[in-house]
C-alpha positions in Angstrom: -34.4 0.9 36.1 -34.0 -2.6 36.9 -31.0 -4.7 37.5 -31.0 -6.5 34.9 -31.1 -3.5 32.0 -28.4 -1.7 34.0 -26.2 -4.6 34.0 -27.2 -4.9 30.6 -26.1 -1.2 29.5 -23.2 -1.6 31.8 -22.1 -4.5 29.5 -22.7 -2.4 26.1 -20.8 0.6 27.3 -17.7 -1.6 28.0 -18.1 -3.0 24.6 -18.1 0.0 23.1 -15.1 1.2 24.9 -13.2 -1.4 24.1 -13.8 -0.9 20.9 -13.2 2.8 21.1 -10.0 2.0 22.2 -8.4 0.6 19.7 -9.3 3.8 17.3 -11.7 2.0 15.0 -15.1 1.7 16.6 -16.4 5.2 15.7 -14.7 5.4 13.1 -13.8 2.8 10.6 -10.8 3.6 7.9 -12.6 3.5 4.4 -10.2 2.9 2.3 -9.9 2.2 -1.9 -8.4 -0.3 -3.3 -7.4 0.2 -7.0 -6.7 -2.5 -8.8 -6.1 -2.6 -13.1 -3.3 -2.6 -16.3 -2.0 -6.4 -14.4 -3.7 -9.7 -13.9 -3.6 -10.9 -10.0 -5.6 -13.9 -7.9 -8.4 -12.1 -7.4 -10.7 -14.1 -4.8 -7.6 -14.3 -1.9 -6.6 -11.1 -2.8 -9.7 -9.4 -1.4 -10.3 -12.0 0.7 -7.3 -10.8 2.8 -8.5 -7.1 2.4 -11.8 -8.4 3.3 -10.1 -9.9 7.1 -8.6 -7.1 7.8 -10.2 -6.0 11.1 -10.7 -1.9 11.7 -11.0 -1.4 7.4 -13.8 -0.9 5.1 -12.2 -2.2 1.9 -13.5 -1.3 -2.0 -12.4 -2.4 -4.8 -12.1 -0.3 -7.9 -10.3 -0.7 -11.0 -8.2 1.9 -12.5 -8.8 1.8 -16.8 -6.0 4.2 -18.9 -7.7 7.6 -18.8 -10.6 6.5 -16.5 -11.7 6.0 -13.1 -10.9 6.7 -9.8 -9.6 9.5 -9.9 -11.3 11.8 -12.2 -13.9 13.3 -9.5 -13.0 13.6 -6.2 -15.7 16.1 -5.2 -17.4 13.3 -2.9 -14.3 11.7 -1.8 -14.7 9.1 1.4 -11.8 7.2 1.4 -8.8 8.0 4.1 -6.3 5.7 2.3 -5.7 4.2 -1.3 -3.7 1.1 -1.8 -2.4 1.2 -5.3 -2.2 -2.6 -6.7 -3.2 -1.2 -10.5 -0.1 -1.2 -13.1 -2.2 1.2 -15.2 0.5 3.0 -17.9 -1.7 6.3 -18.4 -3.1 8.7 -16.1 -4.3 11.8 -17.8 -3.6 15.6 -16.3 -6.9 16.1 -14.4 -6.3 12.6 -13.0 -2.8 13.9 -11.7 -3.9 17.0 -10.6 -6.7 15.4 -8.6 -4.2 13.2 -7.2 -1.8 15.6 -6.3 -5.3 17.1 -4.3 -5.9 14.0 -2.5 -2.2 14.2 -1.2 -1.7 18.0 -0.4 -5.4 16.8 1.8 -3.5 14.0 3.8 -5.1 11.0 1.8 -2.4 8.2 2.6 -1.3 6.1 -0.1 0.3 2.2 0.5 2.0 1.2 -3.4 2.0 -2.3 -3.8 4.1 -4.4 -5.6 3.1 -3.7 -9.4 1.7 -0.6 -8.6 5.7 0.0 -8.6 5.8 0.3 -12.4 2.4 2.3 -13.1 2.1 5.7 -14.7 5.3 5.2 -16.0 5.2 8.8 -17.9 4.1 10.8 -15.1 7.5 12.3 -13.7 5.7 13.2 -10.4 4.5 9.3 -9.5 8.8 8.7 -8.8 8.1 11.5 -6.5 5.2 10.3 -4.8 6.2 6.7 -4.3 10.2 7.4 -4.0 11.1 5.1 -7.0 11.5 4.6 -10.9 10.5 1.0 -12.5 12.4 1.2 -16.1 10.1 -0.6 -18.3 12.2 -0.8 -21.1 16.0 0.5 -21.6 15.8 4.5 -20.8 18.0 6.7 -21.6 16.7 10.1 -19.3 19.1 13.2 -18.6 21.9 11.4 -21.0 22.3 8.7 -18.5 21.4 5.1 -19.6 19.1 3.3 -17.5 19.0 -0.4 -18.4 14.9 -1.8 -18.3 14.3 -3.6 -14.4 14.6 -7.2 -13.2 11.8 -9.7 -12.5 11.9 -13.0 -11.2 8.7 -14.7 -10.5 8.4 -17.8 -7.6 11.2 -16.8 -5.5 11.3 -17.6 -1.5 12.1 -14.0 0.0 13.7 -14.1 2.6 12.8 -10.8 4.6 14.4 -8.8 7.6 12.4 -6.1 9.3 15.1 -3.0 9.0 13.2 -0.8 11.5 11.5 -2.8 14.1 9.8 0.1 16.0 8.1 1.4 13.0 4.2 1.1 13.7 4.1 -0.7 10.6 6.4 -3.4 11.5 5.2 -4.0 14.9 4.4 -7.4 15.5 6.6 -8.4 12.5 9.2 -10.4 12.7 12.0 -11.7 9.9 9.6 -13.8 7.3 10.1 -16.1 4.4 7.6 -15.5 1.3 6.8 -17.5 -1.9 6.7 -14.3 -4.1 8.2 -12.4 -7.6 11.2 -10.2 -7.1 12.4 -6.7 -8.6 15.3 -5.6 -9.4 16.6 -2.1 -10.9 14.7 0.1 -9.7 16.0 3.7 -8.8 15.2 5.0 -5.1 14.9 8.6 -3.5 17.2 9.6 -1.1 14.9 10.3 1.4 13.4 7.1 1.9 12.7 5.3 5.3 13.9 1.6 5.1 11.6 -0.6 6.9 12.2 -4.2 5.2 14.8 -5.6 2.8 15.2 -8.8 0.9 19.2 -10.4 0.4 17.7 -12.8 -2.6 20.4 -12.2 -5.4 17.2 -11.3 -7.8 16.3 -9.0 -5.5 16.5 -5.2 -4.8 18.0 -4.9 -1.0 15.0 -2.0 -0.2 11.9 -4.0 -1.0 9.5 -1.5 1.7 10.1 1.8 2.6 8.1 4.8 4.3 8.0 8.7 2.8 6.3 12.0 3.3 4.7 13.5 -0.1 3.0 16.9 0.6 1.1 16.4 3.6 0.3 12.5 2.9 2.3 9.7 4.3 3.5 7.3 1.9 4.0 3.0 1.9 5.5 1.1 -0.7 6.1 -2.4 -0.4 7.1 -4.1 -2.9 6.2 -8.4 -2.5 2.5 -9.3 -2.9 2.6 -11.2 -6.1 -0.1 -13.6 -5.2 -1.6 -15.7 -2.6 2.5 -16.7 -1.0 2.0 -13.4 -0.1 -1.6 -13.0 0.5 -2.0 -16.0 3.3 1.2 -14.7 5.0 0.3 -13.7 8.3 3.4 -11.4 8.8 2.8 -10.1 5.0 -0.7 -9.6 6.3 0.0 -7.6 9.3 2.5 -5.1 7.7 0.0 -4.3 4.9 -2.7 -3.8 7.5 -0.6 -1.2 9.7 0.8 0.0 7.0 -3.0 0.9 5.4 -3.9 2.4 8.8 0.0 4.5 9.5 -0.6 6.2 6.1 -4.4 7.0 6.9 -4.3 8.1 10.0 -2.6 11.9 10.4 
């Protein structure tokens, strides 16, 4: 063999190990991204999905009653990020959801994604919070309907700063919409909060469901959040922490 071809194969085979290294050469995270049931800024939103490095990104759109979850026979994705506000979701779709979980398909809930399938009982469960809608009375106890506030300057503090998904992250300002009002699980793992007065104090949080790992974060209203480069790593370890068992 001459020189020059073993230097050159000597070359490759670092490459490759490099790349192997940082656990997404051989195998990139393909991951679904459903959008639906809410308007957003389409173009910078999956431009930023697009730029993340180490993640096959596509884009499908949740309709009431249809879509991606109604066969899961040939499922490829190892994560879902939930960005759809869609308000129905019918029992096979739940029960092939539930599947996708109990497998240890990760799911990341963003923002709006906060307030969909407002009548499945089980969603609170899975994402470790209740959106009220409208003024709800449940159990006899009156729950008044949740709090927006749209162009507000979050300020954020990392809660946890030895979570994976916060490494790298450090306290950040975002041009974003707030919630407020929302009910939480108890067994939620508080990663960032916000101390806007239109604001919920948990705004991301970590949980277990079944044997998936759960993200919600709550900004990521439009591009404020989008160009953000702090928004923009937690959302991308966040997508690989829930995907990767």
């Amino acid at each position: 063999m001459h020189v020059k071809s073993v230097i050159a194969l000597f070359i490759l085979g670092a490459a490759a190990l490099s790349l192997i290294g940082n656990g997404f050469a051989e195998d990139t995270l393909k991951v679904a991204v459903v959008t639906g049931g809410h308007s957003y800024e389409k173009k910078p939103f999956e431009a930023m999905f697009r730029n993340f490095e180490g993640l096959e990104c596509v884009f499908l759109e949740m309709e009431d009653q249809r879509g991606i979850f109604e066969d899961i026979s040939q499922w490829p994705y190892k994560a879902v990020v939930l960005y759809n506000m869609t308000r129905e979701i019918s029992e096979k779709q739940q029960e092939n959801f539930i599947k996708l979980l109990e497998q240890g398909v990760g799911f990341v809930v963003l923002h709006h994604a906060i307030a969909a399938f407002p009548d499945w009982p089980e969603y609170r469960k899975i994402a470790g919070t209740k959106y009220w809608l409208e003024d709800t009375v449940e159990n006899g106890v009156m729950h008044p309907k949740s709090q927006w506030e749209e162009g507000v300057d979050m300020r954020l503090h990392v809660e946890d700063p030895a979570h994976p998904i916060m490494e790298g992250v450090s306290d950040f300002t975002v041009h974003d919409e707030t919630y407020k009002g929302y009910d939480l699980e108890p067994d939620n793992h508080l990663i960032l909060s916000c101390g806007e007065p239109g604001s919920q104090k948990e705004v991301a949080w970590t949980r277990t469901y079944r044997n998936a790992k759960i993200c919600l974060i709550q900004p990521g209203h439009g591009s404020g959040a989008y160009s953000n480069e702090n928004f923009q790593r937690m959302l991308r370890q966040a997508i690989q922490w829930v995907a990767l068992k």
